[in-house]
C-alpha positions in Angstrom: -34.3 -34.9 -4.7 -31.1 -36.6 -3.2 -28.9 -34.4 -5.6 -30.7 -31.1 -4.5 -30.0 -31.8 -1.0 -26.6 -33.1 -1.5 -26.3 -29.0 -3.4 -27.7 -27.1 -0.5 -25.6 -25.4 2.8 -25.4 -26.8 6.0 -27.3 -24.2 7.0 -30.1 -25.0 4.4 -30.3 -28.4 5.2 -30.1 -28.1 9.3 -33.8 -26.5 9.0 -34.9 -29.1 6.8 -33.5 -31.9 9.8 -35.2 -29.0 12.4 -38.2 -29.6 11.4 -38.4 -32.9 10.1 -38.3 -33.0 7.0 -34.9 -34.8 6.1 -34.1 -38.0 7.5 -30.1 -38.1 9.0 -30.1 -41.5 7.9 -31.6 -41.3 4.2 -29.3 -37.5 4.1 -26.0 -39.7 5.1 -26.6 -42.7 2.7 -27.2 -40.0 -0.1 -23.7 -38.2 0.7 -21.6 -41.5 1.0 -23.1 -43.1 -1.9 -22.5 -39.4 -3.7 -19.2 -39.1 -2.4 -18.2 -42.9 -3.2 -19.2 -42.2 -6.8 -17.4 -39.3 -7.4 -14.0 -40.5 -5.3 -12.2 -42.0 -8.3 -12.4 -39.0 -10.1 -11.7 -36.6 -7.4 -9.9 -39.0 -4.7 -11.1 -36.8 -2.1 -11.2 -39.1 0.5 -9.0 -41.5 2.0 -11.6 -43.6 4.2 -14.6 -44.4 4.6 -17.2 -44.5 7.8 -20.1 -46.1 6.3 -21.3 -48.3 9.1 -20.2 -45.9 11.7 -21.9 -42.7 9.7 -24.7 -44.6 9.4 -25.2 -45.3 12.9 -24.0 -41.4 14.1 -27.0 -40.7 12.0 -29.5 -43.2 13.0 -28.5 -41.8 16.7 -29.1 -38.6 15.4 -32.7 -38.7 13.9 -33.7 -40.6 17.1 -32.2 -38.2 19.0 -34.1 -35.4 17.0 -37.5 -37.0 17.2 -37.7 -37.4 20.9 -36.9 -33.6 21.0 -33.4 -33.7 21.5 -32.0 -31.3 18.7 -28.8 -30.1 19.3 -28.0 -27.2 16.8 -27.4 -26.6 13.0 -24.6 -29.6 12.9 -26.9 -31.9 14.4 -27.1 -35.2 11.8 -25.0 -33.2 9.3 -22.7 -35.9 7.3 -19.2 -34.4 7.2 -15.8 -35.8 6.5 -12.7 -34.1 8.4 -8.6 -33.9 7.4 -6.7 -36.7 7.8 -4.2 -35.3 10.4 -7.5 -34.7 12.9 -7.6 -37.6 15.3 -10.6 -40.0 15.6 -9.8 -42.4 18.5 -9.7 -46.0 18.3 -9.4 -45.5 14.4 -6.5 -45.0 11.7 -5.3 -41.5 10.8 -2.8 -41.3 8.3 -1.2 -38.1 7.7 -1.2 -38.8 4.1 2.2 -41.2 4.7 3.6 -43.9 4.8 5.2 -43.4 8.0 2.2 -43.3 9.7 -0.1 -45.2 7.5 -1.0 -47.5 10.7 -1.3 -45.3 13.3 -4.3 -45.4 15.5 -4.4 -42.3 18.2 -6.2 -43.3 21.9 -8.3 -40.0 21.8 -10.5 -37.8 19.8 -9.0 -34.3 18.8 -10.6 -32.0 20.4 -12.4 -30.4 17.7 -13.7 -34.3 17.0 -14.7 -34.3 20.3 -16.4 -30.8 19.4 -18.6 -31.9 16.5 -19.5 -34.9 18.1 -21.1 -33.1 20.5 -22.7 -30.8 18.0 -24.4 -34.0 16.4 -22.3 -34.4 13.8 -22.1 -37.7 11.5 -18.6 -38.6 10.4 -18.4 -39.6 7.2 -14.6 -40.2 6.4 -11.2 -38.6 6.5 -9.7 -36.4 3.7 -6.9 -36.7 1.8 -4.3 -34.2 2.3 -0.5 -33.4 1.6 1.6 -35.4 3.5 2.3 -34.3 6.9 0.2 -30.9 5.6 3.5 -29.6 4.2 2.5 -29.0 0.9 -0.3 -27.0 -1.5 -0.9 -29.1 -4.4 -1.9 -32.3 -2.5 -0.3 -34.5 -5.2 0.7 -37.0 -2.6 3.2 -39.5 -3.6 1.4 -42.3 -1.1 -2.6 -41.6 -2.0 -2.3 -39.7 -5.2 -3.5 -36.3 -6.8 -6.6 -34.8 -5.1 -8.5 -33.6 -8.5 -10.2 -29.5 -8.3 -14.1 -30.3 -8.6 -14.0 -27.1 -11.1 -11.3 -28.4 -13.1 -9.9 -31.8 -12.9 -6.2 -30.4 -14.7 -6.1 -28.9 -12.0 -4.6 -28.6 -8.6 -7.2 -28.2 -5.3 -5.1 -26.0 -3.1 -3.4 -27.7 -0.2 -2.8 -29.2 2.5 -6.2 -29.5 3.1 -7.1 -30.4 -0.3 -9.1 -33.4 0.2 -11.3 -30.7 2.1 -11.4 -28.2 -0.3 -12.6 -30.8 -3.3 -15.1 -32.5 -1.1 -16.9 -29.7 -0.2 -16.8 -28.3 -3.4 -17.9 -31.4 -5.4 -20.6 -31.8 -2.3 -18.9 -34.9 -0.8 -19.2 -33.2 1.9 -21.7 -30.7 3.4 -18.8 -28.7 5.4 -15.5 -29.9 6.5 -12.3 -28.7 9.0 -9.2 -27.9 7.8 -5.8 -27.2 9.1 -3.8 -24.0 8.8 0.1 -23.6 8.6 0.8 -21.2 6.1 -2.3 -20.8 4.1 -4.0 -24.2 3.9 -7.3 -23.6 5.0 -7.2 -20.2 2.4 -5.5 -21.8 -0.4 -7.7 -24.4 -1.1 -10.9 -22.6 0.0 -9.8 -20.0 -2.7 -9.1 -22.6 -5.1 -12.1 -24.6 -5.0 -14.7 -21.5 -4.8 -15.5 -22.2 -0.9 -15.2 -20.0 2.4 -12.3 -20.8 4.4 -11.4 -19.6 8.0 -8.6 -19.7 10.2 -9.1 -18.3 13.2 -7.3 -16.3 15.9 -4.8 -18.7 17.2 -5.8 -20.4 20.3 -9.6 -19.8 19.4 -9.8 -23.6 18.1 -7.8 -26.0 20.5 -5.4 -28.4 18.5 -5.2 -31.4 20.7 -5.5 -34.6 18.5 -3.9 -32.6 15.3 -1.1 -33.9 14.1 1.6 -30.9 14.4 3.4 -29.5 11.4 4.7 -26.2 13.0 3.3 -25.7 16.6 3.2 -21.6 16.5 1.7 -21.6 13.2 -1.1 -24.1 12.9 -4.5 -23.5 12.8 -7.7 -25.4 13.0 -11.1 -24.2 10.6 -14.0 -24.4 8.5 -14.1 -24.9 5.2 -17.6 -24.4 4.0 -19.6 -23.2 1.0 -21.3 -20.1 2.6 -20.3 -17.8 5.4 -23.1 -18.6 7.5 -22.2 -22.7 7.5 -18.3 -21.3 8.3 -20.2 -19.7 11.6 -22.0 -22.3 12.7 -18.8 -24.9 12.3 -17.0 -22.5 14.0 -19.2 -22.2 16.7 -19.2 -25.7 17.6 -15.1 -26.4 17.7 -14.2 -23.1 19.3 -13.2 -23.2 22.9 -10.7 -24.0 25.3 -9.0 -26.7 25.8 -6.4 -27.8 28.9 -4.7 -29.7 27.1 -3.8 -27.5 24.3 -0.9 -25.4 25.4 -1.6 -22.7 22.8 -5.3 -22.5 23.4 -6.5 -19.5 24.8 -9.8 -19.4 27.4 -12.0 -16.2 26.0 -15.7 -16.7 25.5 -16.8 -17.3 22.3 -19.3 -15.5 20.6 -22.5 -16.4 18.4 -20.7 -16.1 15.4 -24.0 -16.1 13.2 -25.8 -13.6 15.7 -23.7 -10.7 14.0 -23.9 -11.7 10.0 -25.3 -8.9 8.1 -25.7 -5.6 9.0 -24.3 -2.2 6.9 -21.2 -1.7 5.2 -21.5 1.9 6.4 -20.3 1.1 9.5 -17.0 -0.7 7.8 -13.7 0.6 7.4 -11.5 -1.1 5.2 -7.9 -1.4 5.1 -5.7 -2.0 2.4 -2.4 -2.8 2.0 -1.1 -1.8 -1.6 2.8 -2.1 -1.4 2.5 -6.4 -0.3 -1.0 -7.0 -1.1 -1.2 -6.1 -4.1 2.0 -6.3 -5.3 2.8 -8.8 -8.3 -1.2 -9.9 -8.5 -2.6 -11.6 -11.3 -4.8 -8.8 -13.6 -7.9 -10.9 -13.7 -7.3 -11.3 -9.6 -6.6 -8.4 -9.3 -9.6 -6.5 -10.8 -12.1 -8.8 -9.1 -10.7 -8.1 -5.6 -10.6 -4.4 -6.4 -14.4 -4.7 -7.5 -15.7 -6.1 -3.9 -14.0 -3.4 -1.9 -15.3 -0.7 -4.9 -19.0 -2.1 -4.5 -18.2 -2.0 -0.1 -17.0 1.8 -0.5 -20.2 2.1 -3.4 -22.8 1.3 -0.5 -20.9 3.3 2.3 -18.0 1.1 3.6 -15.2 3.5 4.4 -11.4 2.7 2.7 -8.2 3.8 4.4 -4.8 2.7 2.8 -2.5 1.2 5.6 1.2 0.7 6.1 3.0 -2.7 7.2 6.3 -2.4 5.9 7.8 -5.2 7.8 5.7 -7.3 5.6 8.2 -7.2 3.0 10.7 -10.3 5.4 7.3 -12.0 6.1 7.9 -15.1 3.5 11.3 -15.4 5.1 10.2 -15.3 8.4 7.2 -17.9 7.8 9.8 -20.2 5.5 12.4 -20.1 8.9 9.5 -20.6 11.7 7.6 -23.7 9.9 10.7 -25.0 8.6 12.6 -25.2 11.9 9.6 -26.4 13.8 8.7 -29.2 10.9 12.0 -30.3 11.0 12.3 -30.8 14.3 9.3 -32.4 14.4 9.8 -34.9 12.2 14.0 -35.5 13.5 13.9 -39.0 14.1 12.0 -39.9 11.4 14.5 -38.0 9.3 17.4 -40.0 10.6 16.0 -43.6 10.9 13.7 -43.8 7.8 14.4 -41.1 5.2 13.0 -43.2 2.3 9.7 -43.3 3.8 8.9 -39.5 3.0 7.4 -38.1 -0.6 10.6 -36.8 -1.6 8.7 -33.3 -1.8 8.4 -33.6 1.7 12.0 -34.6 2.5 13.4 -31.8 1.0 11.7 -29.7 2.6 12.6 -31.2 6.0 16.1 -31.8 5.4 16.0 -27.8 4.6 14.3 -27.0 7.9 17.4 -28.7 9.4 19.6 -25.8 7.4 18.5 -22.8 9.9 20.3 -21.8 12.7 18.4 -21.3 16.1 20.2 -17.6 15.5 17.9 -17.2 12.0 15.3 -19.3 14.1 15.2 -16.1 16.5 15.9 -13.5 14.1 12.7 -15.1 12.3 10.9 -14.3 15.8 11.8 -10.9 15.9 10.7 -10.1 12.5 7.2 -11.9 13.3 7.2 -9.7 16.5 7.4 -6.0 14.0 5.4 -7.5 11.9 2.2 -8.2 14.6 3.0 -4.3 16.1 2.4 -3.1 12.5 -0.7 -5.2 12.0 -2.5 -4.1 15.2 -1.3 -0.7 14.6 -3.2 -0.4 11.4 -5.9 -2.7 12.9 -6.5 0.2 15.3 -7.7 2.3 12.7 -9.6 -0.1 10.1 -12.1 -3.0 11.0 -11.1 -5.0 8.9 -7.4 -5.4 5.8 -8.7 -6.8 2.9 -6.4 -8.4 0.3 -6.5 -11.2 -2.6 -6.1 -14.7 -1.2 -3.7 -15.9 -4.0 -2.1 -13.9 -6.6 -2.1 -16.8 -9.1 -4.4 -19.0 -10.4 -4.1 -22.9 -9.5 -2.0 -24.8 -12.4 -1.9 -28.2 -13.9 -1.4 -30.9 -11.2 2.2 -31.6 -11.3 3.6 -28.5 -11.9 5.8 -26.3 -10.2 5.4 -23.0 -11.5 2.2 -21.1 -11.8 1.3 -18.0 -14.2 1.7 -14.4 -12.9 0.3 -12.0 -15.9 1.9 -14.4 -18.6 5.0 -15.2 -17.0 6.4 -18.6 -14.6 6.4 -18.1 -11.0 7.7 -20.5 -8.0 4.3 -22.3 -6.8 5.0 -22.4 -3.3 6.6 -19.4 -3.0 3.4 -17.4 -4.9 0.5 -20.0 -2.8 1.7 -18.6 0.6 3.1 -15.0 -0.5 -0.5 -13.3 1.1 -1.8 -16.0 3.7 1.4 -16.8 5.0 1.2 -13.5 7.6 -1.9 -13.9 9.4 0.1 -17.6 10.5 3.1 -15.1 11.5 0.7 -12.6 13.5 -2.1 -15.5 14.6 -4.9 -12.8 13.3 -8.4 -14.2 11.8 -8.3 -14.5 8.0 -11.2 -15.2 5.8 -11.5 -16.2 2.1 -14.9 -15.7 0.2 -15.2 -16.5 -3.3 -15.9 -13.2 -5.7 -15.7 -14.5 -9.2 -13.9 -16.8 -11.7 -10.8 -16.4 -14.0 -10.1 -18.6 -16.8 -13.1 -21.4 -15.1 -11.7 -21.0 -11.5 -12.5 -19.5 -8.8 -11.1 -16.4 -7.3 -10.8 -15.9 -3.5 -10.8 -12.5 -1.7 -8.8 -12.2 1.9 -10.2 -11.0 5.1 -8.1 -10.0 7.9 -9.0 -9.1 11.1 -8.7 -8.0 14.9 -7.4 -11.0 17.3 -10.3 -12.7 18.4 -12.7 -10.7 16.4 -14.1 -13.3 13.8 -17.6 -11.8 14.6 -16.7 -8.8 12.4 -14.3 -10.8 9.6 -17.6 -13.3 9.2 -19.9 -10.3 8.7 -17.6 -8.4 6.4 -18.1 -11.8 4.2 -21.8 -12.0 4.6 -21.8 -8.3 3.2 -19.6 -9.5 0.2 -21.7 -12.8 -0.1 -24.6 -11.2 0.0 -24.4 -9.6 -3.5 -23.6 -13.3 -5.2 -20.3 -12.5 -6.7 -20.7 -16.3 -8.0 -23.3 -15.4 -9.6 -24.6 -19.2 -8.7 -21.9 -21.1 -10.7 -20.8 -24.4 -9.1 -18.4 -26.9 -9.5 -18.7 -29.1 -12.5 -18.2 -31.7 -10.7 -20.2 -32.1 -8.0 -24.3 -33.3 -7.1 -25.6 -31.0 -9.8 -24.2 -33.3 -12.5 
């Protein structure tokens, strides 16, 4: 019975807690013993709250019987990215150069799911300083993809992505520079959101680029990536970027009739250099959207084509900067992935800095532009498969293509832009999963969650799971 649970959505198991029927206590000691079984294999986590889950949960069932529930996160057992401050306790930022570091305060999306009745399980491994996508980290080692071990999770957030997948996790947060809520969503088969930027406050996250980051769910249905983001929207003072808008009941709109969808798509970026198998399965949800009466309009962004310059120049520079000090005192002390990549940031000139700026400024006119006309752009959320961990190259139709360069190529621009992007899951290629993007209207999640409910809806996974995970 412990192994079903472990299986079902948070949304599944929150009614089972509603009315009863699961014990928060007996549902976290199931997960942690689950998720210290399986963390060997998959090193999805980095530490451990066992006492400290264990009494969240206790808190929470009593909390539950005397009446008191909260919502659908109430006594759910969820670990969180290690760059997402829990006060009074170590977060790591997958390095060495912080390996000891203790923040005073929650994050503010902590704070959040506290409130919401969360129990914290652990924190997540993740690429160091989330500057990465292969989560190979040189100081807490390869984060194994539940689907195939071989293989690469996505990153940064791929500590998230595995433990979700291998349900080690019932839902988890994940942090968003230039695809790393998408990429490992899309690579371990989940449902990944960043939101509108300055929807989810980012106090208490360890910056890697502050106009690009994001904070979101990463969940295994739509309906749990509604719910976690209805508990960590919101404002937040002291979050200069956070933006005061009323949030919506994200689950409220799910659903409802493709025939009152128009989709966009962008063929000369989008689907430019795609794998075939991605490809084809990408094509087939918005064929089966148009087949029950979604609308399709072809859109133009042309200044898409400088977008991976202008993402590689804004996180560079702002990484860099960030990190400075570090750079000049204690070089040694990064993964030397990392360094290089820092030591590069420090290459641009504030005049390619600004000329970055400027492209990102075309490049939101065009986006809104079409966004005037369509409800929704819908594009492939990688256009290669993940490879072997280690590597550096991935396959494009048969031939070697730059990893990086090919993980960011179609979630980089909705970091430029700070538009809502969705992944859903809509098949597998080779034993992996395949992810299809969503991209919408600032602010407007409402509609990008539904438009993934309506592709959810028709079980693209046809049920498959992770092979490694609570069915096993």
């Amino acid at each position: 019975m412990a192994k079903e649970l472990l299986q079902k959505t948070t949304t599944e198991v929150a009614e089972l807690i509603e009315r009863k029927e699961v014990s928060p206590v007996e549902l976290a000691q199931s997960l942690l013993d689950h998720a210290h079984s399986l963390n060997d294999s998959v090193n999805a986590y980095v530490s451990f709250r066992d006492e400290e889950a264990l009494r969240e949960a206790k808190n929470a069932e009593e909390e539950i019987a005397r009446g008191n529930y909260r919502g659908p996160l109430h006594g759910i057992p969820m670990a969180i990215k290690d760059n997402l401050y829990v006060g009074g306790e170590v977060t790591t930022m997958a390095s060495k150069i912080h390996g000891d570091f203790v923040s005073e305060d929650d994050a503010s999306v902590v704070t959040k799911l506290r409130e919401a009745g969360a129990v914290l399980t652990g924190k997540l491994n993740m690429h160091e300083y989330a500057w990465g996508i292969d989560n190979n980290s040189p100081h807490f080692g390869a984060v194994h993809n539940p689907w195939n071990p071989d293989k690469v999770p996505g990153g940064s957030s791929g500590g998230s992505g595995a433990a979700v997948a291998a349900d080690m996790s019932f839902t988890t947060l994940g942090t968003d520079t230039a695809g790393s809520i998408r990429i490992p969503s899309a690579a371990c088969g989940l449902v990944g959101l960043k939101p509108t930027h300055g929807r989810v406050a980012k106090y208490g996250c360890f910056p890697l680029a502050w106009s690009l980051d994001h904070i979101g769910p990463m969940s295994k249905s739509v309906a749990d990536a509604a719910v976690t983001l209805q508990a960590i929207a919101g404002y937040d003072h002291r979050d200069p970027t956070s933006v005061n808008i009323p949030v919506e009941d994200y689950s409220a709109g799910l659903g409802g009739d493709p025939r009152d969808l128009v989709i966009g798509v962008e063929e000369d970026y989008f689907f430019r250099d795609v794998d075939s198998p991605i490809e084809e399965l990408v094509r087939k949800q918005i064929d089966d959207l148009v087949s029950r009466g979604a609308k399709l309009k072809k859109v133009s962004i042309p200044t898409l084509a400088y977008s991976e310059w202008a993402e590689l120049a804004t996180s560079l520079s702002e990484a860099s900067a960030i990190h400075h000090r570090d750079l000049q005192t204690r070089p040694d002390d990064f993964g030397a992935d990392i360094r290089f990549l820092f030591e590069l940031g420090e290459l641009f000139s504030s005049v390619d800095y600004l000329q970055a700026q400027q492209v990102r400024r075309q490049i939101k006119q065009e986006f809104a532009a079409a966004l005037d006309d369509v409800d929704v752009i819908i594009a492939p959320t990688l256009p290669v498969m993940a490879p072997d961990i280690g590597s550096a190259v991935a396959k494009l139709n048969g031939r070697d293509v730059d990893l990086i360069d090919n993980f960011i190529r179609f979630t980089g621009p909705s970091n430029l832009t700070g538009l809502p992007a969705l992944t859903v899951p809509v098949g597998l290629s080779e034993g992996l999963p395949v992810g299809l993007q969503i991209i919408g209207r600032a602010f407007d999640e409402a509609t990008v969650l539904k438009v993934g409910s309506q592709i959810e809806s028709t079980d693209p996974m046809e049920g498959r799971r992770a092979p490694i995970g609570a069915s096993n």
